[in-house]
N, C-alpha and C positions, 0 to 999 in steps of 0.2 A: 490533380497530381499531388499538390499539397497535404488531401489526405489519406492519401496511401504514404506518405513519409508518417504520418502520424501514426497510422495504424501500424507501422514496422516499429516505429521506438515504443508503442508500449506495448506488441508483442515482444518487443527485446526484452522490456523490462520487467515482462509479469515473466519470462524462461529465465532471467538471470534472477530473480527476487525466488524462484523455484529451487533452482541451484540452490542458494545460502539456506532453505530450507531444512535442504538434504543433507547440505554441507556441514553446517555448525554445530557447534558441538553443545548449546543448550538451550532453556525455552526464550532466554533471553533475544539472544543473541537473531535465532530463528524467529521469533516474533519482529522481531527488527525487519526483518529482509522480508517476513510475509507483509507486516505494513507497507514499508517500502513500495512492495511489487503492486502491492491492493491498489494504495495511491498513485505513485505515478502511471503505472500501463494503464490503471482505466483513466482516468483523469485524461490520459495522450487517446486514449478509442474514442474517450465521449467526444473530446474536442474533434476528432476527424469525425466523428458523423455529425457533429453538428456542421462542420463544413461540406461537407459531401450534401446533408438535407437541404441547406440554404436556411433564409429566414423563414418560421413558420411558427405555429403553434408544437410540432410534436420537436422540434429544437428549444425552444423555450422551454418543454419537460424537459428534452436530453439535459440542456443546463443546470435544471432546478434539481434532478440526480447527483450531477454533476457537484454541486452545491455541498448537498448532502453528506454527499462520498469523503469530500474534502476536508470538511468539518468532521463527521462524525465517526469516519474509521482512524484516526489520533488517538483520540478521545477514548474510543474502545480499545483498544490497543494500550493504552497506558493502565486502562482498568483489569484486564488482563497481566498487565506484567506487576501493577499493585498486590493483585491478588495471590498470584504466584506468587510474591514473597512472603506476603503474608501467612501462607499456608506453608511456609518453609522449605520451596523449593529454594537450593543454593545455587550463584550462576559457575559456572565453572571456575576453574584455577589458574587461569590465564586472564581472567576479571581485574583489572589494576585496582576500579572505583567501584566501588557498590553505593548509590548514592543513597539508599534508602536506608541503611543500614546506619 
C-alpha cells in the first residue's frame, strides 16, 4: 500500500514540476521546476519500487540510481543555469536577485 502512495506523490510531482515548465516564463526559472520534478518524483518511484521489490540485489541497484539521481541531477542543473548565464541569456524582469551577476 505504501508504495502506491509513493508512486502518486511523485507522479504528482513530475505533472506539477511539468506544469512550471510550461508555465514560467524563462530558462531559469523553468530549469528550477524541471530539476525539481527530476528529483523529487523519481527519487518518490525509486523509493516505492524498492519497497514493492523488498530486499534484494535488483533494489540495491534501484538504490544505487537512486544515489545517483540525487547527487548528480543538482549538480547538472546548476551547470546548466551557469552556462546560460554565461552565454548571456537574461532571467526575466520579474528576477529581484540575480546571484551571479
Amino acid at each position: 500500500m505504501i508504495e502506491y502512495i509513493l508512486f502518486l506523490a511523485g507522479c504528482t510531482v513530475m505533472v506539477l514540476g511539468a506544469v512550471g515548465v510550461i508555465r514560467f516564463p524563462d530558462v531559469y526559472t523553468r530549469l528550477h521546476a524541471a530539476t525539481k520534478c527530476d528529483t523529487g518524483g523519481s527519487i518518490s518511484i525509486l523509493v516505492g519500487v524498492v519497497v514493492a521489490l523488498g530486499v534484494g540485489m535488483v533494489s540495491l541497484k534501484v538504490l544505487l540510481v537512486l544515489f545517483l539521481i540525487f547527487s548528480l541531477n543538482p549538480v547538472a542543473s546548476h551547470a546548466l543555469a551557469r552556462a546560460s548565464h554565461k552565454f548571456g541569456i537574461k532571467p526575466c524582469e520579474m528576477t529581484v536577485v540575480d546571484m551571479y551577476e
